[in-house]
Backbone as a printed PyTorch tensor [residue, N CA C, xyz], in Angstrom:
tensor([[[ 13.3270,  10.1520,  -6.0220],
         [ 12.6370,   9.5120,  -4.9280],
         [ 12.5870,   8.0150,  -5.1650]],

        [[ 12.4700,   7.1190,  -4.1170],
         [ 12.5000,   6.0240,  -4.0930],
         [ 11.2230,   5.5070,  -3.7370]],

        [[ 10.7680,   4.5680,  -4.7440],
         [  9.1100,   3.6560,  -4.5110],
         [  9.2120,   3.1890,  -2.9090]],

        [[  8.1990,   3.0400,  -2.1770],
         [  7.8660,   2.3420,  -1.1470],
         [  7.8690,   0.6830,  -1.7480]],

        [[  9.0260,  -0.1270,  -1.1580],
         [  8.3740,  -1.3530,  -1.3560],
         [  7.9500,  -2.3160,  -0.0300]],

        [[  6.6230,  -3.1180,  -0.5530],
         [  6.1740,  -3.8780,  -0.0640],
         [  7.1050,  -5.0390,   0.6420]],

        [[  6.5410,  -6.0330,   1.7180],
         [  7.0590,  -7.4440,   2.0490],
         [  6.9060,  -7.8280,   0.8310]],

        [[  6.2840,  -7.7860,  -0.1260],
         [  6.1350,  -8.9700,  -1.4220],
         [  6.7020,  -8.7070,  -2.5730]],

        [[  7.2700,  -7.3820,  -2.4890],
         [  8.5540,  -6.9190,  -3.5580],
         [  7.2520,  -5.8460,  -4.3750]],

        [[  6.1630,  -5.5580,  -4.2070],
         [  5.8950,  -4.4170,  -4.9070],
         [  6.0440,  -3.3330,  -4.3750]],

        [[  6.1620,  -2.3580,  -5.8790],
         [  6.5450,  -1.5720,  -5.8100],
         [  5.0150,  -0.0540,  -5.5940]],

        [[  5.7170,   0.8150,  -4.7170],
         [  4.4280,   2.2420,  -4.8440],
         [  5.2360,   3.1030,  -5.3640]],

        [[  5.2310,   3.6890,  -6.4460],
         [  5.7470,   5.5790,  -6.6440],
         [  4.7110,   6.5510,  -5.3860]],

        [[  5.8670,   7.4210,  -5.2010],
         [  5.3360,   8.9350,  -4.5040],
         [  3.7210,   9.4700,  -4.8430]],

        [[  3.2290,   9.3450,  -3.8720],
         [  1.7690,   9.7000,  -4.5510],
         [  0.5320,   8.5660,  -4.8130]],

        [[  1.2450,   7.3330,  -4.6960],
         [  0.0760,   6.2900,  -4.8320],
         [ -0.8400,   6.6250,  -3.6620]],

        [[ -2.1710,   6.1870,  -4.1750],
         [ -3.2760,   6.5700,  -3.4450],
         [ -4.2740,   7.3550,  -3.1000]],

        [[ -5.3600,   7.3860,  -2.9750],
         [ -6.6040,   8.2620,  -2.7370],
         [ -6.2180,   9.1810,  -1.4890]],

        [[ -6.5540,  10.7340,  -1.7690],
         [ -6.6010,  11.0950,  -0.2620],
         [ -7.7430,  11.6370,  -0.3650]],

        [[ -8.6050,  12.3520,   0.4490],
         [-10.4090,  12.5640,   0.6790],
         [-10.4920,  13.5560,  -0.7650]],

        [[ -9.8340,  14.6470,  -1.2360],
         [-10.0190,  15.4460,  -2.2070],
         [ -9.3690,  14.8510,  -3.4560]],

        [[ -9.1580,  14.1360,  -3.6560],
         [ -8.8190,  13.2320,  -4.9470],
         [ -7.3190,  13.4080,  -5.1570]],

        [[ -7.2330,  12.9330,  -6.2360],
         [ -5.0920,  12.8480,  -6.8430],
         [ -4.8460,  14.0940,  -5.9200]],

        [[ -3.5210,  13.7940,  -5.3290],
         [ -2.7720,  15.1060,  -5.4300],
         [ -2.0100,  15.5070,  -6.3660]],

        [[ -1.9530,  17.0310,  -6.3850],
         [ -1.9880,  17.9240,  -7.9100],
         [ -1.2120,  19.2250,  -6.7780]],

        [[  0.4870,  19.1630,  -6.3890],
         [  0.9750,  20.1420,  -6.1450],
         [  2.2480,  20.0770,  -6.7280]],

        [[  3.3350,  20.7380,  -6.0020],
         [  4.8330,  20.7680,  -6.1590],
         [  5.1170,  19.7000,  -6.1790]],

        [[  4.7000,  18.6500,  -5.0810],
         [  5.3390,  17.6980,  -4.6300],
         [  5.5190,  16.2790,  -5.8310]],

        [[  4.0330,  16.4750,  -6.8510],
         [  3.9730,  15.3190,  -7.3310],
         [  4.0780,  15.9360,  -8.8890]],

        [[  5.1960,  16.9410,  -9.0320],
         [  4.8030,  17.7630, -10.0270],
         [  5.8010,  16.7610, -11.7920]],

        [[  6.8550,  16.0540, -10.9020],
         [  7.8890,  15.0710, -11.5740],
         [  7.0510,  14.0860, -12.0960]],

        [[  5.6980,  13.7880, -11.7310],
         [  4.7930,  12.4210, -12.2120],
         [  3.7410,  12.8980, -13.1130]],

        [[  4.1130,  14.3020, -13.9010],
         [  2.8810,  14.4920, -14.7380],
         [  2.5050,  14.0130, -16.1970]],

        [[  3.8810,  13.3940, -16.5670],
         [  3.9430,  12.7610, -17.9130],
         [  3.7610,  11.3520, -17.9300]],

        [[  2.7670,  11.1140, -18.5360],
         [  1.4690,  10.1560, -19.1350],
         [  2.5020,   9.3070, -20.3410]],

        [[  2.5060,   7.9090, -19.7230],
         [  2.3800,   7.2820, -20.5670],
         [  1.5510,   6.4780, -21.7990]],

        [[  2.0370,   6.6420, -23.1660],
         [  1.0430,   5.9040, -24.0120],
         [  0.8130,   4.4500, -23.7230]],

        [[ -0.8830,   3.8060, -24.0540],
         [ -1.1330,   2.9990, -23.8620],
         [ -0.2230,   1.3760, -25.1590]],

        [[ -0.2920,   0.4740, -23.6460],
         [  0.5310,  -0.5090, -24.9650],
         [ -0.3430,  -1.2100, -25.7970]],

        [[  0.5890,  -1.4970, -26.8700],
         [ -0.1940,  -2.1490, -28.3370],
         [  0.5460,  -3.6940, -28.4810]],

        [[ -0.8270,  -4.2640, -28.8560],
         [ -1.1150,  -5.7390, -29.4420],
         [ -0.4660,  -6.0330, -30.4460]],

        [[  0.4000,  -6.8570, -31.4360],
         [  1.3620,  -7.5500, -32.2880],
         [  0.7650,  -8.7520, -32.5720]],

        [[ -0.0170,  -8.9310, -33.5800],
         [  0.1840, -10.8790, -33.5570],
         [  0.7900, -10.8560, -34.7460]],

        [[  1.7860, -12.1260, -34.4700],
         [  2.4870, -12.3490, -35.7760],
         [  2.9850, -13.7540, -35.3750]],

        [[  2.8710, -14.6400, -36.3350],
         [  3.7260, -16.3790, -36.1120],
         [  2.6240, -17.1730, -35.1370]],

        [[  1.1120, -16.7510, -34.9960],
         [  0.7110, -17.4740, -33.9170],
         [  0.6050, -16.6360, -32.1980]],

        [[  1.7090, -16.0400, -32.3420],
         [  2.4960, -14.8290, -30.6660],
         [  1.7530, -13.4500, -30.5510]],

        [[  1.3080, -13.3460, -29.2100],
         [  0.9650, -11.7450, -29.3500],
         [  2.2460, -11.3260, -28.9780]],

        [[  2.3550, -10.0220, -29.2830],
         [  3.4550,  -8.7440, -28.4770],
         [  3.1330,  -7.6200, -27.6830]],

        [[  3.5340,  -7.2240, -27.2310],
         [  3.1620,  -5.8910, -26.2410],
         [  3.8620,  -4.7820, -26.1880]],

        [[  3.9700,  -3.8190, -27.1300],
         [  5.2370,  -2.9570, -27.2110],
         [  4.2260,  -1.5370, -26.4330]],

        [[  5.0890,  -1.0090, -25.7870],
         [  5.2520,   0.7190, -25.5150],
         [  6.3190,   1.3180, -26.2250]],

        [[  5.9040,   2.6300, -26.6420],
         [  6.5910,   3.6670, -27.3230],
         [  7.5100,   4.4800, -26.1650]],

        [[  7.3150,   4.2890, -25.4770],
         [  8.2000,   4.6440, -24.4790],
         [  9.4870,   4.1840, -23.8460]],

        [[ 10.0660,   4.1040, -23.8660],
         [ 11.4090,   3.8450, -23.7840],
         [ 11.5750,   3.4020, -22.4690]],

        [[ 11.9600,   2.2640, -21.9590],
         [ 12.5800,   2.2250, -20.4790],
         [ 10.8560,   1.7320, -19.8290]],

        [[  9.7500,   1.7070, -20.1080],
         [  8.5200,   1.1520, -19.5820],
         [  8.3250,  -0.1060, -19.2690]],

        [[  8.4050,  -0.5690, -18.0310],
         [  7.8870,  -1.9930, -18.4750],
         [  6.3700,  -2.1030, -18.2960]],

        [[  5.9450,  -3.3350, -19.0400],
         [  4.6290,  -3.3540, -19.4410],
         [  4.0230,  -4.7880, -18.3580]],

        [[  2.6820,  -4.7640, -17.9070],
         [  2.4610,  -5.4800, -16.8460],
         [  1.3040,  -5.7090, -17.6200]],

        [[  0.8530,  -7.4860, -17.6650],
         [ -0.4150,  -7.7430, -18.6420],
         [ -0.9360,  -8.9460, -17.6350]],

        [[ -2.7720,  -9.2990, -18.3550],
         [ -3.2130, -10.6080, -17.9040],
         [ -3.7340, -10.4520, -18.9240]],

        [[ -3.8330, -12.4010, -18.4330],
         [ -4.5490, -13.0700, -19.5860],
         [ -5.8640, -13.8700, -19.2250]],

        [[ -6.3190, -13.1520, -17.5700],
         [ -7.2210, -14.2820, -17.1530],
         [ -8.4790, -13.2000, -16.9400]],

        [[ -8.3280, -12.1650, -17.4510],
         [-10.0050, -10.8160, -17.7560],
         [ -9.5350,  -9.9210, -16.2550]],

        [[ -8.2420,  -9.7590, -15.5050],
         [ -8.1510,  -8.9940, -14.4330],
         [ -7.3240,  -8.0000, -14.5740]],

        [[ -6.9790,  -7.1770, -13.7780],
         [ -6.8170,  -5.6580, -14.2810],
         [ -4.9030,  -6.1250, -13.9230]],

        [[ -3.9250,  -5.8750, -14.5550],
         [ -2.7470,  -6.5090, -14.4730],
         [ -2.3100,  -5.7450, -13.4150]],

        [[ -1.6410,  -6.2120, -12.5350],
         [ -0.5910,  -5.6120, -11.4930],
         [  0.5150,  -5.3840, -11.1890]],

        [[  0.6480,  -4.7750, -10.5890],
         [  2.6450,  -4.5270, -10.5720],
         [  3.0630,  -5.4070,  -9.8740]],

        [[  3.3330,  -6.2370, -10.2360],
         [  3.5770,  -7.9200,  -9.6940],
         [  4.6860,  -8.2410, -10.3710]],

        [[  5.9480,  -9.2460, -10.1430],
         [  6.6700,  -9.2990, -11.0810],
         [  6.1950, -10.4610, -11.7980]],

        [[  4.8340, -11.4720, -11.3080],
         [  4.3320, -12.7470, -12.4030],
         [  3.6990, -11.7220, -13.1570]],

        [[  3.3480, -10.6290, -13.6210],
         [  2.4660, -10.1430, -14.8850],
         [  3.3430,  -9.1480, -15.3920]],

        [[  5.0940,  -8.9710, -15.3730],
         [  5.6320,  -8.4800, -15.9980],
         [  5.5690,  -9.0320, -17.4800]],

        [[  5.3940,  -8.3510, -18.6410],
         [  5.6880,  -9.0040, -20.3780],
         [  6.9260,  -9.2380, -20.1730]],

        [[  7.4520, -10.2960, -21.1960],
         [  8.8430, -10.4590, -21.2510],
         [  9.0950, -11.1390, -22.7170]],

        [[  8.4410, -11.8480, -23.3980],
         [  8.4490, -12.3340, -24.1720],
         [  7.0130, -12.5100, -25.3330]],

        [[  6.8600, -12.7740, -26.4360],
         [  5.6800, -12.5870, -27.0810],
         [  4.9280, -14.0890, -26.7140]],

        [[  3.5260, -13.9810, -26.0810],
         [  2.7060, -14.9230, -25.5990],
         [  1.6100, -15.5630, -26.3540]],

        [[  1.3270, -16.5860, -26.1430],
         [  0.5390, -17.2720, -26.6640],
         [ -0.9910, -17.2530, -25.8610]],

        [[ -1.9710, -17.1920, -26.9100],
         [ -3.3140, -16.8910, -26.0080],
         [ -4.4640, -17.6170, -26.4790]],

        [[ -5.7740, -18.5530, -25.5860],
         [ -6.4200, -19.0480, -26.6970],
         [ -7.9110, -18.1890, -27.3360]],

        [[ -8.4310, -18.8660, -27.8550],
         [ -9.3440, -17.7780, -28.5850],
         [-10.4200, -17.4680, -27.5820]],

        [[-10.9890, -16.2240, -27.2180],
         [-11.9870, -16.0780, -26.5140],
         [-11.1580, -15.4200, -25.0580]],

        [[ -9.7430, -15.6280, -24.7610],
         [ -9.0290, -14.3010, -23.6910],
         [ -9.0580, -13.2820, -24.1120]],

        [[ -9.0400, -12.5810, -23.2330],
         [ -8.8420, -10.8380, -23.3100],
         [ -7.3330, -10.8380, -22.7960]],

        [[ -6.9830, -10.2310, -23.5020],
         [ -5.2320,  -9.5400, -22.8200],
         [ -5.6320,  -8.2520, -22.2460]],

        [[ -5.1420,  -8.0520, -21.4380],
         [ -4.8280,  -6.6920, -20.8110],
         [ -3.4660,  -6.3120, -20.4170]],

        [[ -3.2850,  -5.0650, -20.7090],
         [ -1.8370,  -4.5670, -20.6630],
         [ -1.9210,  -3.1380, -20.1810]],

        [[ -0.6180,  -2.8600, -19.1500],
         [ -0.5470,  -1.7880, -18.4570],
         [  0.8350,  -1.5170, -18.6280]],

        [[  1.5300,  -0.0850, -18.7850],
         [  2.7450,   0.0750, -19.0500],
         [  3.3340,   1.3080, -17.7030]],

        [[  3.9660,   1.4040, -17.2780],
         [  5.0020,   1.9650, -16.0670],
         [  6.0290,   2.3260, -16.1730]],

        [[  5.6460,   3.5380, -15.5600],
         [  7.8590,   4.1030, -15.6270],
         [  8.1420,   4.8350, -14.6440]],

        [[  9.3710,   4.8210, -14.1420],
         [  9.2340,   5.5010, -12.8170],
         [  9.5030,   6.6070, -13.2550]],

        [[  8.5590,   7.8290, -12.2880],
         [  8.7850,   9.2920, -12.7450],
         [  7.6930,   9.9100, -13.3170]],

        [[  7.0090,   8.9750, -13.9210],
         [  5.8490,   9.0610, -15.0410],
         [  4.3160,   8.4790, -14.2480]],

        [[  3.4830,   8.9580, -15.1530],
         [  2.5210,   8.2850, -14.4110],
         [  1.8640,   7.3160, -15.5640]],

        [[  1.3330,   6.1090, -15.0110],
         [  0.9910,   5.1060, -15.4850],
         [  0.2780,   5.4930, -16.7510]],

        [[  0.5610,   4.1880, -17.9030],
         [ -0.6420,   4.3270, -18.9270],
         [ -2.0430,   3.9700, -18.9590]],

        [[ -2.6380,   4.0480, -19.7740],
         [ -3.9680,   3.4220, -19.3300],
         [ -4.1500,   2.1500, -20.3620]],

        [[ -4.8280,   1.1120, -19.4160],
         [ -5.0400,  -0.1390, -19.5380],
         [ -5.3620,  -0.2940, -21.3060]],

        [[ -4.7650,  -1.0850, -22.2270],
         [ -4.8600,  -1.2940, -23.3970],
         [ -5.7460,  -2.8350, -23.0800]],

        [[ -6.6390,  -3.5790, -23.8570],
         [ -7.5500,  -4.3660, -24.3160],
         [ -7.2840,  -5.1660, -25.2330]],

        [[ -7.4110,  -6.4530, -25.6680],
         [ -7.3250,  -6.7500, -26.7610],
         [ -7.6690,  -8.3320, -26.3670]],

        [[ -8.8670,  -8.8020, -27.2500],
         [ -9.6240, -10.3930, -26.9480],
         [ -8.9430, -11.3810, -28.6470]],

        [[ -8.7920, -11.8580, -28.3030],
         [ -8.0400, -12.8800, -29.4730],
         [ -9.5900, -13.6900, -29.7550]],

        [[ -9.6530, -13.4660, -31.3430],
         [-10.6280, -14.4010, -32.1930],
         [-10.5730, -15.3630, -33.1610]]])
């Protein structure tokens, strides 16, 4: 199946969204039941990192305390620099899969 995309280039998988009885949970959304692990923090040289164990995930972060979005400005791409007292937040995605849950991490 193919994501719904937006005028603004985001992306929806099959199934995004509330309906009155909560997630749907049938046949239809039965390909999105595998859970991705949450991503992990790296500092090394000064740089954070953001790795998933998952293969093929990309990982979507902020650095300004907001919940990261599937945006392509909060795609990771490189190891970032942060000052003391941000929170990173990081979210990891794969199509097929269903999202990880939001990883944390405040630089001290």
């Amino acid at each position: 199946m193919q994501p719904y995309k937006d005028e603004s280039g985001n992306l929806y998988d099959f199934g995004f969204g509330l309906n009155w009885k909560g997630p749907i949970r049938d046949q239809r959304t039965a390909n999105y039941v595998n859970s991705i692990g949450r991503p992990a923090f790296i500092i090394q040289d000064g740089k954070i990192s953001i790795h998933s164990k998952t293969p093929g995930a990309v990982i979507y972060y902020t650095l300004n305390d907001s919940i990261p979005s599937f945006t392509t400005a909060n795609i990771y791409r490189a190891p970032i620099s942060a000052k003391k007292g941000q929170t990173i937040r990081a979210i990891a995605k794969k199509q097929g899969a269903n999202n990880s849950s939001i990883s944390e991490f405040q630089i001290k």
